[in-house]
N, CA, C and O atoms as a GROMACS GRO file, in nm:
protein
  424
    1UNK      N    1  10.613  11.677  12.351
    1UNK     CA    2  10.510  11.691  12.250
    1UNK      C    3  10.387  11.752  12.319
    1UNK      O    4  10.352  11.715  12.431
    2UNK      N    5  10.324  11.845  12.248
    2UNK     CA    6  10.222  11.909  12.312
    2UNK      C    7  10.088  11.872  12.282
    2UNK      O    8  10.054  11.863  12.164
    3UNK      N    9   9.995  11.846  12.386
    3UNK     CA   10   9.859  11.786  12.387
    3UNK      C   11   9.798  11.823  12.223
    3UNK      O   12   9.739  11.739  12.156
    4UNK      N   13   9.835  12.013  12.161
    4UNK     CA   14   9.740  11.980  12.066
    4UNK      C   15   9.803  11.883  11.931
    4UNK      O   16   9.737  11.832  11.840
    5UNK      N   17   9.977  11.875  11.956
    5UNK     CA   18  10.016  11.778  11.893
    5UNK      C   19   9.972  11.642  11.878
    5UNK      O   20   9.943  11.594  11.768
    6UNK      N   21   9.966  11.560  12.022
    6UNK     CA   22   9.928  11.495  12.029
    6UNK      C   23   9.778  11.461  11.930
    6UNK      O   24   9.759  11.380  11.839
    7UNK      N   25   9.702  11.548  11.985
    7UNK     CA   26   9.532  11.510  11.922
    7UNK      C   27   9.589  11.555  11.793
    7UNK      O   28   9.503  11.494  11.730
    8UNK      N   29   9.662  11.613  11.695
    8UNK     CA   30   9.640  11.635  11.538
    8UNK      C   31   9.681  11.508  11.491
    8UNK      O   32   9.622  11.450  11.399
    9UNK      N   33   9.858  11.426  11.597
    9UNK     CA   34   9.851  11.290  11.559
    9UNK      C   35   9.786  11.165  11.561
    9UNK      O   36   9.798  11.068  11.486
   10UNK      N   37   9.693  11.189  11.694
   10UNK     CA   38   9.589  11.136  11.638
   10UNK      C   39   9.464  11.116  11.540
   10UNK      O   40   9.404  11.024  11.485
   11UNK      N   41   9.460  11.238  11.549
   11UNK     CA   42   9.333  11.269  11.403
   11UNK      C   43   9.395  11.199  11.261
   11UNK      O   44   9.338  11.118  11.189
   12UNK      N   45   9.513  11.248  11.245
   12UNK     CA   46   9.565  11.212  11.112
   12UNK      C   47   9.595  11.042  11.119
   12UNK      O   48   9.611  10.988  11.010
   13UNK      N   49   9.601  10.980  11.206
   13UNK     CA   50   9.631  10.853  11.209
   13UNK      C   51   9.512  10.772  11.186
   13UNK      O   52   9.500  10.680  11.106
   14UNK      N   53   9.410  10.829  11.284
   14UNK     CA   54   9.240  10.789  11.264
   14UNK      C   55   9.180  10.801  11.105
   14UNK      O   56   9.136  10.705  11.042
   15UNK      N   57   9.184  10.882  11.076
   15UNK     CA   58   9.175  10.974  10.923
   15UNK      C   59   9.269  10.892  10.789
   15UNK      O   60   9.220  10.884  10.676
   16UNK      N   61   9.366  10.852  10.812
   16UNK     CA   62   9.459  10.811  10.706
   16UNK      C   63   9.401  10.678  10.751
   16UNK      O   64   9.398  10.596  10.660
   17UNK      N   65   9.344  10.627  10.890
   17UNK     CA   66   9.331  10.421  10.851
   17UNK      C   67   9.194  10.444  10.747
   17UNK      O   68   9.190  10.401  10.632
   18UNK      N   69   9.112  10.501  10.798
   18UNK     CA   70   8.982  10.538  10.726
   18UNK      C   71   8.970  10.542  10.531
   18UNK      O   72   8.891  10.497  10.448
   19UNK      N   73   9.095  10.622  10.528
   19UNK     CA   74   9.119  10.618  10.369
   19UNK      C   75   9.214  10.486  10.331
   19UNK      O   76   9.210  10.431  10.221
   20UNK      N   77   9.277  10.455  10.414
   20UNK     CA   78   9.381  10.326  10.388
   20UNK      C   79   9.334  10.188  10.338
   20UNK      O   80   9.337  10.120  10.235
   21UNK      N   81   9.285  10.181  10.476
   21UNK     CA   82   9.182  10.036  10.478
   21UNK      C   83   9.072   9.981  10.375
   21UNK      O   84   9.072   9.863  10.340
   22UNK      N   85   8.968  10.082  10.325
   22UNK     CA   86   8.908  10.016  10.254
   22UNK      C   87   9.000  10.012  10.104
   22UNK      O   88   8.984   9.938  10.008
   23UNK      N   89   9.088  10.109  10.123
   23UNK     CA   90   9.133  10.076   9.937
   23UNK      C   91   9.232  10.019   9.941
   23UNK      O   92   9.293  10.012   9.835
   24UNK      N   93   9.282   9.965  10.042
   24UNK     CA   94   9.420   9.847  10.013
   24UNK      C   95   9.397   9.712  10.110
   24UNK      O   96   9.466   9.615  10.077
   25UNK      N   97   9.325   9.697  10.204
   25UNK     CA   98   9.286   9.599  10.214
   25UNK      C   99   9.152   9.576  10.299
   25UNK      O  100   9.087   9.657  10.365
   26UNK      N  101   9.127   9.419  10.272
   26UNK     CA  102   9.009   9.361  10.292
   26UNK      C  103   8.894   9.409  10.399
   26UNK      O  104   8.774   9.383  10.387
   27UNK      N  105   8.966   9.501  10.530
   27UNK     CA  106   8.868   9.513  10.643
   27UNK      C  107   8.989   9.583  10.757
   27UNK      O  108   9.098   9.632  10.728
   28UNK      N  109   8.943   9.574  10.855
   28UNK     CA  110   8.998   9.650  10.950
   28UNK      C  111   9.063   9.521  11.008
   28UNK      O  112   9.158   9.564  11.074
   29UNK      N  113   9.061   9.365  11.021
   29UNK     CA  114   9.114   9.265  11.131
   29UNK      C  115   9.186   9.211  10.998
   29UNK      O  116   9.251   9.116  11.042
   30UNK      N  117   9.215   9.222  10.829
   30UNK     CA  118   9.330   9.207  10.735
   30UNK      C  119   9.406   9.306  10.791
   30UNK      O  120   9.513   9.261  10.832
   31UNK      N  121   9.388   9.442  10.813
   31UNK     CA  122   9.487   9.519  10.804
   31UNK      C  123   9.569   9.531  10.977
   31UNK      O  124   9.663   9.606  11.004
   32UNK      N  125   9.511   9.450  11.058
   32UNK     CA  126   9.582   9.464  11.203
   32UNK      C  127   9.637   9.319  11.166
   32UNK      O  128   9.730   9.281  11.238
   33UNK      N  129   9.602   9.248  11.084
   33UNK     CA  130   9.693   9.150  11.067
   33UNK      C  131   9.829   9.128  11.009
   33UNK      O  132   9.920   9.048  11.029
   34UNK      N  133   9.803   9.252  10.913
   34UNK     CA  134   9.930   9.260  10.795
   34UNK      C  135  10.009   9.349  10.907
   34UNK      O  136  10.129   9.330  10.926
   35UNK      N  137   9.938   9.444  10.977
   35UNK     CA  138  10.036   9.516  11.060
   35UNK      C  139  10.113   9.412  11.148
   35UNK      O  140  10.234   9.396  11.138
   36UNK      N  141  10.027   9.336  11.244
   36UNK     CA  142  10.089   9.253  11.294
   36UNK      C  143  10.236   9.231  11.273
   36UNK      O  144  10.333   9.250  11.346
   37UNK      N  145  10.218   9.164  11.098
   37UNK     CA  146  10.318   9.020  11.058
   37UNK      C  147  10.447   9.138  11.009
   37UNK      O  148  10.567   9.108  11.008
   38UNK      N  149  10.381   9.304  10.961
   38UNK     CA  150  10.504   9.368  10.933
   38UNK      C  151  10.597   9.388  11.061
   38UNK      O  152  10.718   9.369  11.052
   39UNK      N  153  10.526   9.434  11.200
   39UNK     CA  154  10.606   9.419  11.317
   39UNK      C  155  10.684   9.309  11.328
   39UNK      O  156  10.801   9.298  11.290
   40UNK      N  157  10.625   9.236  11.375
   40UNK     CA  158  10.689   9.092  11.362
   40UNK      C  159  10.821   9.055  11.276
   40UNK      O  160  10.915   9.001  11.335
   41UNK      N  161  10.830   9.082  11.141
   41UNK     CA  162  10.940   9.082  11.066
   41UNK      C  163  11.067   9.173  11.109
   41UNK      O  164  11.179   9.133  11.143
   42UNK      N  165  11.025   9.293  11.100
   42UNK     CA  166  11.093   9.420  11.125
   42UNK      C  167  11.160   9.423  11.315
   42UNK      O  168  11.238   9.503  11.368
   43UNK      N  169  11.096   9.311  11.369
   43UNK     CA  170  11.157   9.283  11.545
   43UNK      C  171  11.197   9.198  11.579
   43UNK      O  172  11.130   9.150  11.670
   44UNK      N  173  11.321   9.118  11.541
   44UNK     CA  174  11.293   8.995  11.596
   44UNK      C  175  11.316   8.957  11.762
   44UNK      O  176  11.295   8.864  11.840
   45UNK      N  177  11.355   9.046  11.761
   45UNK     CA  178  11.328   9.061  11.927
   45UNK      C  179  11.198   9.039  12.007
   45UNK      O  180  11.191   8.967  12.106
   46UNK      N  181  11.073   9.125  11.943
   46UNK     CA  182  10.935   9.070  11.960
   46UNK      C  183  10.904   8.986  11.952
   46UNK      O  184  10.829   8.937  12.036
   47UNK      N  185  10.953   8.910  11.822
   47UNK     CA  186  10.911   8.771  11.755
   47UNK      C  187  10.936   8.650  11.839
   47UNK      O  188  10.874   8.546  11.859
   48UNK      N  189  11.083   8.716  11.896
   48UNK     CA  190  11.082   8.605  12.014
   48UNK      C  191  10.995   8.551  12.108
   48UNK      O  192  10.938   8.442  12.117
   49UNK      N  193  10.999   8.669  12.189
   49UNK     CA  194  10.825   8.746  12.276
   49UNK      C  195  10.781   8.668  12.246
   49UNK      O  196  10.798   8.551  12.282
   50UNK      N  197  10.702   8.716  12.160
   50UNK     CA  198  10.575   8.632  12.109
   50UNK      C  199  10.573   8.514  12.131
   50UNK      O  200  10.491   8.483  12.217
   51UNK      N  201  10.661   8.386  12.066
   51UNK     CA  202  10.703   8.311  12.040
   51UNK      C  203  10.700   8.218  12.177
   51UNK      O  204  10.648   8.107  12.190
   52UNK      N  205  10.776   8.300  12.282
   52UNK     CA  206  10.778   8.213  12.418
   52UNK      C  207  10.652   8.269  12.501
   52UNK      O  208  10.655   8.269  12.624
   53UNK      N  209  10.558   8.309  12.440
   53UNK     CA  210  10.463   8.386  12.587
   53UNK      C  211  10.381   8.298  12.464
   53UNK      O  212  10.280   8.267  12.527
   54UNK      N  213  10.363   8.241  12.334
   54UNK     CA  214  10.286   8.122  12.289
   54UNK      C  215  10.276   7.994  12.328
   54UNK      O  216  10.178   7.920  12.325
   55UNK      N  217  10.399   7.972  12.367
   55UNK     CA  218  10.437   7.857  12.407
   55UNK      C  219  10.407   7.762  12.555
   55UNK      O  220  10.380   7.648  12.593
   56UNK      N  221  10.439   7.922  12.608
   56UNK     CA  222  10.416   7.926  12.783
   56UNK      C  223  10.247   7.863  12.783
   56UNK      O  224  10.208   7.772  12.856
   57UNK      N  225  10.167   7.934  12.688
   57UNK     CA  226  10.029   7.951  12.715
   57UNK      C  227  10.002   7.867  12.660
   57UNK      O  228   9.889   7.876  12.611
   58UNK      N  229  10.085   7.731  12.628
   58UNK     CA  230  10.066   7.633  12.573
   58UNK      C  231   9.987   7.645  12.435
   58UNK      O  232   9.920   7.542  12.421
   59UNK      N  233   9.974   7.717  12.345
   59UNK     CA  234   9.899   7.788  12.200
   59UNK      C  235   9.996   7.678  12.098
   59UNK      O  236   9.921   7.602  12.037
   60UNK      N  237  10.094   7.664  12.078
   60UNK     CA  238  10.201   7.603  11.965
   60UNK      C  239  10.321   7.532  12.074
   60UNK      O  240  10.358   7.544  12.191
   61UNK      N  241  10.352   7.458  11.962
   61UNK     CA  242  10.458   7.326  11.986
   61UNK      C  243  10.573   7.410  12.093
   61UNK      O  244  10.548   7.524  12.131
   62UNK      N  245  10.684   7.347  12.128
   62UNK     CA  246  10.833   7.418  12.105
   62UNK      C  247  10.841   7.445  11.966
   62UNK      O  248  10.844   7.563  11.933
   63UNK      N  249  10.845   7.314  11.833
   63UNK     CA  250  10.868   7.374  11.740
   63UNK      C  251  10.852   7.470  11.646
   63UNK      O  252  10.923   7.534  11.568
   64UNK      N  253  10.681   7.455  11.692
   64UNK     CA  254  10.634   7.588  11.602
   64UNK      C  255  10.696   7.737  11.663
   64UNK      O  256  10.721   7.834  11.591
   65UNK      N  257  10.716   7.733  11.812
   65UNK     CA  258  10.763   7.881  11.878
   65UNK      C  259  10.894   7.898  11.800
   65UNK      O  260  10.930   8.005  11.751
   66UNK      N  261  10.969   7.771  11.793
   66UNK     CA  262  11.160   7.796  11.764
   66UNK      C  263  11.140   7.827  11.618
   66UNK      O  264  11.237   7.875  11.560
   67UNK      N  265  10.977   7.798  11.518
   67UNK     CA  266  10.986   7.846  11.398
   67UNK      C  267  10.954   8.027  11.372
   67UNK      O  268  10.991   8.110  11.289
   68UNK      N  269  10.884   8.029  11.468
   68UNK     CA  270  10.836   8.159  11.480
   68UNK      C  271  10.934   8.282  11.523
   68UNK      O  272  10.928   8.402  11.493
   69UNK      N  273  11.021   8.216  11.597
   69UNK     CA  274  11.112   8.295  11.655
   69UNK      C  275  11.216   8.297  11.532
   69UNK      O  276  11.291   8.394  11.526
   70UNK      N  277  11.224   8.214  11.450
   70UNK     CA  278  11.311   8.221  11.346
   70UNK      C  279  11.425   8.164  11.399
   70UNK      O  280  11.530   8.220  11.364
   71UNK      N  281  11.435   8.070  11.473
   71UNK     CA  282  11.578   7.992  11.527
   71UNK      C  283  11.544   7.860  11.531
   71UNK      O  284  11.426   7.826  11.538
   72UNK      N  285  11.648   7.771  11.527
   72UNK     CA  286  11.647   7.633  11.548
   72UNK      C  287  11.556   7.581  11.696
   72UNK      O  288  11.504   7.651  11.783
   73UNK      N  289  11.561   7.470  11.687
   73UNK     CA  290  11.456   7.407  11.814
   73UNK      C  291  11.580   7.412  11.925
   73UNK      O  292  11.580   7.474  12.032
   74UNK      N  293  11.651   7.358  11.888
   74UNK     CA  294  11.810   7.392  12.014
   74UNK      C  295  11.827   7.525  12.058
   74UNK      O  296  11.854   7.552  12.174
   75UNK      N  297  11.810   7.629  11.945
   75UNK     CA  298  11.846   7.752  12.008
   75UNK      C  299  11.745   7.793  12.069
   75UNK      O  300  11.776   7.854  12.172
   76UNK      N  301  11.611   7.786  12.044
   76UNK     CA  302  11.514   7.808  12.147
   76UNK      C  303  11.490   7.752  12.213
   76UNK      O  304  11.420   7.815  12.292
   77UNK      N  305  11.507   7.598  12.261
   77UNK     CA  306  11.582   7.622  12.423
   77UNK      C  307  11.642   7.654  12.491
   77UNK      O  308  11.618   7.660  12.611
   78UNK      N  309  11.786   7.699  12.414
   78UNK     CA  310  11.865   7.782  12.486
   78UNK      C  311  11.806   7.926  12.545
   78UNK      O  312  11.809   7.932  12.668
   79UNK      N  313  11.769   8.003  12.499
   79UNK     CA  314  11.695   8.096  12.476
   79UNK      C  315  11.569   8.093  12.580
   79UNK      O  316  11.522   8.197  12.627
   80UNK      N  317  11.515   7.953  12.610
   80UNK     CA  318  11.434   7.930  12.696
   80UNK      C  319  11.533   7.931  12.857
   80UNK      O  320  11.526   7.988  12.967
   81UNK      N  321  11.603   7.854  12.803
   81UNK     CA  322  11.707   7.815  12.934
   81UNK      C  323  11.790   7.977  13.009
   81UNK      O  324  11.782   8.018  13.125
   82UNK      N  325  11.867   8.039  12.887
   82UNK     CA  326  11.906   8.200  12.952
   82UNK      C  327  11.804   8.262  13.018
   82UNK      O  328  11.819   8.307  13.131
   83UNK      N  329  11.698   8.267  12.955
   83UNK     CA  330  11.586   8.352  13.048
   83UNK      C  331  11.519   8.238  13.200
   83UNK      O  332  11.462   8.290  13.296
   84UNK      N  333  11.537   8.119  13.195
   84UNK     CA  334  11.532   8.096  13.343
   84UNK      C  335  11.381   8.005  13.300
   84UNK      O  336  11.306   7.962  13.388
   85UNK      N  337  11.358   7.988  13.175
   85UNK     CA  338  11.236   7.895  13.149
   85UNK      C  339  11.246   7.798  13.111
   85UNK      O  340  11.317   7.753  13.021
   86UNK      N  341  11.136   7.730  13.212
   86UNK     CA  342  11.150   7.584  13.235
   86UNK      C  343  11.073   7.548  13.113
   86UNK      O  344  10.982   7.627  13.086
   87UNK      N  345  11.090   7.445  13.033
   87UNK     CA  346  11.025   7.365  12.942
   87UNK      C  347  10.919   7.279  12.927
   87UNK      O  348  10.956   7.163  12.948
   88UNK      N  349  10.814   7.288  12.903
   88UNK     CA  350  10.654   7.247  12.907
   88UNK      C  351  10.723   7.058  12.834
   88UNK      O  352  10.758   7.049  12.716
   89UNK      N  353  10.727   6.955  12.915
   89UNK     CA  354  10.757   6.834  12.869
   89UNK      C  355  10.640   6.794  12.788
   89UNK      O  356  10.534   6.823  12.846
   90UNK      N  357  10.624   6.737  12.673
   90UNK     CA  358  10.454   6.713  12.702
   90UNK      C  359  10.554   6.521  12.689
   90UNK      O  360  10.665   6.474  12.663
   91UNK      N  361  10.422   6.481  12.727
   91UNK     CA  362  10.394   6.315  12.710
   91UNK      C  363  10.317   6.251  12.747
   91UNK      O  364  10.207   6.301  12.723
   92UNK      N  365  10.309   6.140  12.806
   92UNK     CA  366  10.180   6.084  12.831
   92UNK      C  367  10.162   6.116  12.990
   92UNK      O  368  10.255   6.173  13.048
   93UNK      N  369  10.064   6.087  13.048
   93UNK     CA  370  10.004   6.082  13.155
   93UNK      C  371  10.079   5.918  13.237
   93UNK      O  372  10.075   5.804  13.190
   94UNK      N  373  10.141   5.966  13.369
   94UNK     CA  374  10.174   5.772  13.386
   94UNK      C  375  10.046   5.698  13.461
   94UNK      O  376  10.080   5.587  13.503
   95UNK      N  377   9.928   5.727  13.484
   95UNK     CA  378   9.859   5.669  13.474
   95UNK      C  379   9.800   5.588  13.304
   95UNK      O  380   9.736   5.483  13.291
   96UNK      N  381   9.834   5.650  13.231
   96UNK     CA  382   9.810   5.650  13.061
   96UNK      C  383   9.930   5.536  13.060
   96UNK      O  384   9.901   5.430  13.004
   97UNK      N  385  10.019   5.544  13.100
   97UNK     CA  386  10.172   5.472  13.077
   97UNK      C  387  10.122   5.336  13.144
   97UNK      O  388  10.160   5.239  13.079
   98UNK      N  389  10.029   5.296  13.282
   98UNK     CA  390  10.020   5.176  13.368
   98UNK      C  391   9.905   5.117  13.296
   98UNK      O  392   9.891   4.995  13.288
   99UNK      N  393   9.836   5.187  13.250
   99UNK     CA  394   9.669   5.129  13.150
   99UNK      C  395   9.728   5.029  13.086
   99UNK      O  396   9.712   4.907  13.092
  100UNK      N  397   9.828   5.125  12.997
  100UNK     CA  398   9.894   5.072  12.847
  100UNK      C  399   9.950   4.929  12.901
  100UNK      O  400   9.892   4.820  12.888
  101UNK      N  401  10.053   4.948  12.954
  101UNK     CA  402  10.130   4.824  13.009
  101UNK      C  403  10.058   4.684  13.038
  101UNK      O  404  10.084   4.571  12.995
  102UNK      N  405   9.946   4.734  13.137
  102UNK     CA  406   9.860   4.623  13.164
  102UNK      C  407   9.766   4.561  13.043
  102UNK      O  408   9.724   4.446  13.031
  103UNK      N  409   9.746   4.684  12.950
  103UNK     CA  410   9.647   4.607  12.818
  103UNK      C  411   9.751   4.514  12.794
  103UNK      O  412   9.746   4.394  12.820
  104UNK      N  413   9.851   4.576  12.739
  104UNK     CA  414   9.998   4.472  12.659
  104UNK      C  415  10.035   4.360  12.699
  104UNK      O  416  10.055   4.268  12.620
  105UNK      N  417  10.057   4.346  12.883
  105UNK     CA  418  10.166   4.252  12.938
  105UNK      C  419  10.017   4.198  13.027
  105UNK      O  420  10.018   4.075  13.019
  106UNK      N  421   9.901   4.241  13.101
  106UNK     CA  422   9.808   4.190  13.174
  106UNK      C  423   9.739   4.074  13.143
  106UNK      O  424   9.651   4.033  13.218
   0.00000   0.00000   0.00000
């Protein structure tokens, strides 16, 4: 593709959000959103992505990632497990665990 290709596809891309945006939706951060969620649908390959680099960054549950990813909570561990990722445990703190004990049994 040739540079002045390039810059006409850009112009027309710049040019068409300009007319797009204000007459079909709300603002410029509705319409990177709707783009977003159309990627997202249309990949689920991304969705996965997404899904475990949320998770990693501790942002959402396992469950919410295995909802996002569009698979069961089992299969996104599996899925965690093929790619070699270890699983964020959450629970209590065992200092949190020796407090408790001693309020209860102390």
């Amino acid at each position: 593709m040739s540079y002045k290709a390039i810059n006409m596809e850009n112009y027309i891309v710049k040019e068409g959000l300009e007319v797009l945006i204000p007459k079909y939706f709300k603002g410029k951060d509705n319409f990177i959103e709707e783009a977003f969620r159309a990627i997202l649908r249309s990949n689920p390959g991304l969705r996965v992505n997404v899904a475990i680099d949320l998770y990693l960054k501790e942002k959402i549950s396992l469950a919410k990632a295995a909802e996002l990813a569009g698979v069961t909570t089992i299969e996104f561990k599996d899925i965690l497990a093929e790619r070699g990722i270890k699983r964020v445990i959450e629970g209590k703190k065992i200092g949190d665990i020796d407090r408790k004990i001693e309020e209860v049994f102390g």
